[in-house]
C-alpha positions, 0 to 999 in steps of 0.5 A: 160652058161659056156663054156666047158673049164671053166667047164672042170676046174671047174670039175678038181678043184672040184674033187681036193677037194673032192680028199683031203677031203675024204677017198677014201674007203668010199668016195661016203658014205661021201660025201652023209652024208656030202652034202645029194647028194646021193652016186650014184649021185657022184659016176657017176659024179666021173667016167664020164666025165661031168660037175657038177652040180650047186648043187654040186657046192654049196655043196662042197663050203658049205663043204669047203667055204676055198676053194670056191674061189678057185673053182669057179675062179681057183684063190686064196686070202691067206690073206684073207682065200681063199685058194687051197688044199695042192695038187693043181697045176698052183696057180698064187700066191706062199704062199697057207697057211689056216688060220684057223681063216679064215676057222672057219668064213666062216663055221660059216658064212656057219651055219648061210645061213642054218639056215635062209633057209625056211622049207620044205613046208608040202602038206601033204594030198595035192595030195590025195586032188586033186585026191579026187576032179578030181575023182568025175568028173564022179559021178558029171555029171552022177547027172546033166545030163537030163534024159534021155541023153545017158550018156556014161562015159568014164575016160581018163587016166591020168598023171602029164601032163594031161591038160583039152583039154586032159580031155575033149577028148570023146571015140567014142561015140555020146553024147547030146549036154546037156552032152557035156556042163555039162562036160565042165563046171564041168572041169572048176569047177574042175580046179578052185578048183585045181588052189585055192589049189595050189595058197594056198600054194603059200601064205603059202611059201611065208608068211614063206619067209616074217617070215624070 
């Protein structure tokens, strides 16, 4: 963890670069084209006082890697293409001269890391999948229950956090002791199949990663 004043200089610094390379009418515009982090988001980091974010961070050393030295050390390597903007203050060292060979590299080196990231993984159709799948929960129990049972359905809401011990609560109501054993086995079912699709996608990303 970074302690506040090393975030505090990290801020500084990052807002040092993005001072020199962006125009102040459109600044946030730019730099949502430029690093794909919304407008908004660095609009509030600009006028807080917060640390940024580590994805900040990498956007604006992808952006301007002459400077990601700078950024994250306060330190600079002219020699070797680590430079500080033009404007920046407390520099250890006297000459702060870009070489453009140098920046021409690290933007190259920059194009190459994006190209080798991995695609988004499409799950397109996924969550109608799952929905489909805990839906038929209540149809499924009202078939296998003993004539005769009392069967009561009720759907407990659901969300992102739900978990089975959530699904299995019961409004008031008695039930057979057939009912409540046949609920709770076609959740287990219903989980299995859950865990099956998500573990699927697992293998599809990481064979992605493998093809990399």
């Amino acid at each position: 963890m970074m302690s506040s004043n090393t975030s505090s200089s990290i801020r500084l610094r990052l807002l040092e670069i993005i001072k020199q390379g962006t125009d102040e009418a459109k600044r946030f515009k730019s730099l949502e084209q430029l690093t794909g982090i919304s407008g908004a988001t660095w609009r509030t980091f600009w006028n807080r006082s917060g640390a940024p974010s580590g994805e900040m961070i990498e956007a604006i050393a992808t952006q301007w890697p002459q400077y990601a030295f700078w950024l994250a050390t306060g330190g600079t390597d002219p020699s070797a293409g680590h430079v500080a903007p033009l404007e920046a203050e407390g520099l250890l060292e006297n000459e702060n001269e870009e070489i453009p060979e140098a920046t021409e590299y690290f933007q190259y080196q920059m194009k190459l890391l994006e190209d080798r990231k991995p695609p988004p993984l499409d799950t397109t159709g996924l969550k109608e999948s799952l929905e489909l799948v805990d839906d038929a929960w209540q149809e499924k129990i009202a078939v296998r229950m003993p004539e005769g049972s009392g069967i009561f359905i009720e759907q407990p809401a659901r969300t992102d956090e739900t978990t089975l011990s959530d699904l299995i609560k019961l409004p008031k109501r008695s039930f057979s002791a057939e009912y409540l054993a046949a609920r709770v086995e076609l959740l287990e079912e219903i989980r299995k199949q859950k865990n099956n699709k998500l573990y699927a996608l697992k293998q599809r990303k990481q064979a992605v990663k493998t093809k990399l």
